[in-house]
C-alpha positions in Angstrom: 117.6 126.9 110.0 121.0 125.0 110.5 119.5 122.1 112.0 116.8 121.8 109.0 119.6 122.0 106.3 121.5 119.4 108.4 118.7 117.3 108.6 117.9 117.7 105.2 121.7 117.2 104.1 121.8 113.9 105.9 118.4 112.4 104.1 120.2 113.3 101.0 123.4 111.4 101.5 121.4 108.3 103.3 119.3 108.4 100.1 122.1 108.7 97.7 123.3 106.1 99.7 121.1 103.8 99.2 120.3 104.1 95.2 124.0 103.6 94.6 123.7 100.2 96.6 120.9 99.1 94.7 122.3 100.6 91.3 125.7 98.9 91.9 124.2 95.7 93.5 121.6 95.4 90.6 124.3 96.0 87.8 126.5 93.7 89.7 123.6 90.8 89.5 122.6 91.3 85.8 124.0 87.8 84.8 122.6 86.0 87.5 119.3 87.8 86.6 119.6 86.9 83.2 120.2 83.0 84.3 117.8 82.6 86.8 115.2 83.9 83.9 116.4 81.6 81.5 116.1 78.6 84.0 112.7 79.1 85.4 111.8 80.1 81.6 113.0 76.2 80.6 110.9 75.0 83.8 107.7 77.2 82.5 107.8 76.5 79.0 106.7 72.6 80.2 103.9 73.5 81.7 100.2 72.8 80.0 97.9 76.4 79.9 100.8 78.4 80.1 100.2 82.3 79.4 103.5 84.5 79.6 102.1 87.2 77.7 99.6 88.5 80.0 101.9 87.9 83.0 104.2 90.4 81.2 102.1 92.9 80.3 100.6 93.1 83.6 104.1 93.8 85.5 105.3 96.0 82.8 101.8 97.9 83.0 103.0 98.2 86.5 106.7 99.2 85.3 105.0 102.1 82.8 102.9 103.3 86.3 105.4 104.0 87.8 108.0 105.4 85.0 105.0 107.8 84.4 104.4 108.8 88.0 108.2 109.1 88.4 108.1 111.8 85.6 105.3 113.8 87.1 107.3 113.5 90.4 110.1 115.7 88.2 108.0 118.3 86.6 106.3 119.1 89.3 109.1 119.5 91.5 111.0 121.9 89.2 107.4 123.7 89.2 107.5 124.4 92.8 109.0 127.8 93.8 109.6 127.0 97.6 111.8 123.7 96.6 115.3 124.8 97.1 114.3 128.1 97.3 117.1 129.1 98.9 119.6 127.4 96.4 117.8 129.2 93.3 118.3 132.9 95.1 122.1 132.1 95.2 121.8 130.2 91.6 120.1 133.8 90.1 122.8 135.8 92.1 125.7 134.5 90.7 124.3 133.9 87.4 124.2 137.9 86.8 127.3 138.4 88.3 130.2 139.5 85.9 133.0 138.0 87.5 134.4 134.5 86.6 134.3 133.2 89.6 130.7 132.9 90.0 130.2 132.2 86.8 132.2 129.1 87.3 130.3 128.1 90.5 126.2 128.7 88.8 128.5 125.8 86.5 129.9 124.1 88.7 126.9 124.3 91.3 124.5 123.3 87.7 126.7 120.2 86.7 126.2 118.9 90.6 122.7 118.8 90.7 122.3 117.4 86.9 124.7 114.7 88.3 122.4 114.3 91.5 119.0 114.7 89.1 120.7 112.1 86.4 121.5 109.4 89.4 118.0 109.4 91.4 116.4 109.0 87.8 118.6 106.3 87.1 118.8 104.7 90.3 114.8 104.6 90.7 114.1 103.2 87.3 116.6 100.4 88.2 115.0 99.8 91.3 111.8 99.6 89.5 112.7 97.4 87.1 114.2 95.0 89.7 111.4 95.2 91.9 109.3 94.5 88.3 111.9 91.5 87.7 111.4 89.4 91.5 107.7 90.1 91.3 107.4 88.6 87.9 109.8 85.9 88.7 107.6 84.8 91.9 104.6 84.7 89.8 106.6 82.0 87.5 107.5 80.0 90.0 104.5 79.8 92.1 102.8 78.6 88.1 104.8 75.9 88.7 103.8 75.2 91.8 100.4 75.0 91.3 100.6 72.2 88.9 102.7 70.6 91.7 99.6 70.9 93.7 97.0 69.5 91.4 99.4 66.2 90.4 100.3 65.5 94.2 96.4 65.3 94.6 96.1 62.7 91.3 99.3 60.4 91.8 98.5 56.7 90.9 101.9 55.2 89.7 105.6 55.9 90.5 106.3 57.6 87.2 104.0 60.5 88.0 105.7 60.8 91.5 109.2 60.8 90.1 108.0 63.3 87.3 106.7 65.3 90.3 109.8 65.2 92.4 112.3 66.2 89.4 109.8 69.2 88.8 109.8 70.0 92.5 114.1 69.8 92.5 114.1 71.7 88.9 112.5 74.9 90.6 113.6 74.6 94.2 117.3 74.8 93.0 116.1 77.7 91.3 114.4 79.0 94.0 117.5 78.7 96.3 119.4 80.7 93.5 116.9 83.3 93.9 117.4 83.8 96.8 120.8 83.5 97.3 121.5 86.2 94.7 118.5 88.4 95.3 117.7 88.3 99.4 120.2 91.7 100.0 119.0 93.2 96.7 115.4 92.6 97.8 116.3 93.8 101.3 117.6 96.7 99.8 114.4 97.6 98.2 112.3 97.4 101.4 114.3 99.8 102.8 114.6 102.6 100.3 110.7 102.3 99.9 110.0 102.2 103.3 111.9 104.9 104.3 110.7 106.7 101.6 107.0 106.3 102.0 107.7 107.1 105.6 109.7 110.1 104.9 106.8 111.9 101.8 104.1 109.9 103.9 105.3 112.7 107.1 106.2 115.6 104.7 102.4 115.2 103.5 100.9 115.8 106.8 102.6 119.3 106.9 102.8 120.3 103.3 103.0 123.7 102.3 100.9 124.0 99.4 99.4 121.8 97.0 101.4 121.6 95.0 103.6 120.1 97.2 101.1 117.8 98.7 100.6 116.3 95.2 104.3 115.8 94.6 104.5 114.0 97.8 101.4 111.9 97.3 102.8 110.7 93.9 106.2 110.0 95.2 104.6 107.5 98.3 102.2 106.3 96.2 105.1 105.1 94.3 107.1 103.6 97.2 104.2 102.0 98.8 103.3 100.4 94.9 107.1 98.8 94.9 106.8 97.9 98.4 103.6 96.0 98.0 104.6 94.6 94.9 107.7 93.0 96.1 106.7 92.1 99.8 102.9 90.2 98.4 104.4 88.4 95.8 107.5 87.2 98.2 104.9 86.2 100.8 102.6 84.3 98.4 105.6 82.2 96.9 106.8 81.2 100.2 103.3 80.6 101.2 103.0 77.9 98.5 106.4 76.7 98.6 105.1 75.5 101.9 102.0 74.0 100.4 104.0 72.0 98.1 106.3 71.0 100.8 103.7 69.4 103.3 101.8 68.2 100.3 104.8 65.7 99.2 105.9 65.2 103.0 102.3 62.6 102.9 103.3 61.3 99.6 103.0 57.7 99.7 106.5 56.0 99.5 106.1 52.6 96.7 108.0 49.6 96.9 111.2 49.0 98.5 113.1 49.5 95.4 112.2 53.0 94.6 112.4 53.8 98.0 115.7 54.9 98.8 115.5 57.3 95.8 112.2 59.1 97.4 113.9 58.8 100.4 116.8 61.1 98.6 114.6 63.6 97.2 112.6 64.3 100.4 115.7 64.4 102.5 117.7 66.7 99.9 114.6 69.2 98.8 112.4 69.1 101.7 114.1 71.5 103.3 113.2 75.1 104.8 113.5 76.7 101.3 112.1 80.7 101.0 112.7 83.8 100.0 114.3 86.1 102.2 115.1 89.6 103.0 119.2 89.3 103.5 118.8 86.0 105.1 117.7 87.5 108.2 113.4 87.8 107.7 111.5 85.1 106.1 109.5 87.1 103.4 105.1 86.3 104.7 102.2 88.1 105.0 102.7 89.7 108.9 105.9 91.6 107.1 103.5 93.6 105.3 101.2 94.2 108.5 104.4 95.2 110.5 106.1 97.5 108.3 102.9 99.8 107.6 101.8 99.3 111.7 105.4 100.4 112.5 105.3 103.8 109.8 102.4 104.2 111.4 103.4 104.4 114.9 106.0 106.5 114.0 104.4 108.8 112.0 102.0 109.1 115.0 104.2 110.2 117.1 107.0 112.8 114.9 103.6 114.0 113.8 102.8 115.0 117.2 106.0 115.8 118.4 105.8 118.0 114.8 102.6 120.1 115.6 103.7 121.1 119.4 107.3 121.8 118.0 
């Protein structure tokens, strides 16, 4: 019994951990959040067929999901009897007892885990909504990317490849921003929902009603929508950063005149720009096949070690 409260104390503190890096870290970057959003905003608003509306309703769909899913996560957990089971016997215990003692501790012991319930709320809707933020952010810059695409395919004079180039410069600056400002917060979020759809993904397997099992499901359903949401639309930026990149690498180069000025602009923004988690893993697609093959091989094996223990 030690060892499972012990166990069960450390989670806590790792987890607490982490939302109060990612709540800190996120209130920390709420200018830089609101200026990179104001500069790829002034980038967007130029393009032809623009649509922002849908793009925003689709992420904050997403947002509601998960705010909904997060509050059937709560009631259901103060539904369950055998949730801190032990911590509601000493909670009834003191409460009938006369003696101001332990009437200040049901208090004191109530006030902690409003605090505790008050900061995982908290913390989790800013995760979402930061997670919600990158995502959406991605999907604006790879719209300008696109049209990069289809006028690298068309140029005829050196006007159109200038135009081009000061587009491409406009959002890779911001993209460097991005990810300047954003690689540990978006490292940050890979880990809490990793270990988190590791962690309810394990407690699933050996659930002890259902009740429980449902709770569970919902919270790693929740993770693994965050994590998914974040890692795809990372990889499928980078992926057409790239694109864009090769694409103007076999522009042609016109008349010696204009040519040290191309000659600028590819040396100065042709560069291995990406997104990033903490400047240590280039955000692609084999991150997502990694992270669930590695859950899974661990699962695989606690799971086992689980049932013969």
């Amino acid at each position: 019994m030690f060892v499972k409260d012990t166990k069960v104390d450390v989670m806590r503190v790792f987890q607490s951990f982490l939302f109060t890096v990612i709540y800190t870290s996120i209130y920390r970057k709420r200018q830089a959040m609101l200026r990179t959003s104001k500069g790829i905003g002034c980038i967007y608003r130029q393009l032809p067929n623009r649509n922002l509306t849908s793009k925003k309703l689709l992420f904050a769909g997403v947002l509601v999901f998960v705010a909904i899913i997060l509050i059937i996560r709560l009631i259901l957990f103060f539904g369950i009897p055998e949730n801190n089971q032990e911590f509601r016997n000493k909670f009834y215990k003191a409460f009938f007892e006369k003696d101001a003692y332990s009437t200040g501790y049901v208090y004191l012991v109530s006030l902690l885990l409003f605090i505790e319930c008050s900061s995982f709320i908290i913390s989790f809707i800013a995760l979402s909504v930061f997670v919600t933020y990158y995502s959406l952010t991605c999907s604006f810059i790879g719209n300008v990317f696109n049209p990069c695409i289809s006028m690298s395919k068309r140029l005829k004079t050196f006007t159109e490849l200038k135009i081009l180039l000061y587009i491409y410069k406009d959002i890779m600056y911001k993209l460097n921003d991005m990810d300047d400002e954003f690689s540990f917060l978006a490292f940050v979020s890979v880990l809490i929902n990793t270990t988190g759809l590791f962690c309810y993904g394990y407690k699933i397997a050996f659930y002890t009603n259902e009740i429980s099992g449902l709770l569970y499901m919902l919270s790693g359903t929740s993770c693994m929508i965050l994590l998914l949401q974040l890692m795809i639309s990372g990889s499928d930026l980078n992926e057409l950063g790239k694109e864009v990149r090769v694409l103007i690498q076999c522009l042609p180069q016109e008349t010696a005149e204009n040519q040290p000025k191309v000659n600028f602009f590819k040396k100065t923004l042709l560069q291995d720009n990406c997104l990033t988690l903490w400047k240590i893993y280039v955000m692609n697609r084999s991150l997502v096949i990694c992270t669930f093959g590695t859950l899974l091989s661990y699962g695989i094996m606690l799971g086992t070690l689980g049932k013969h223990h």
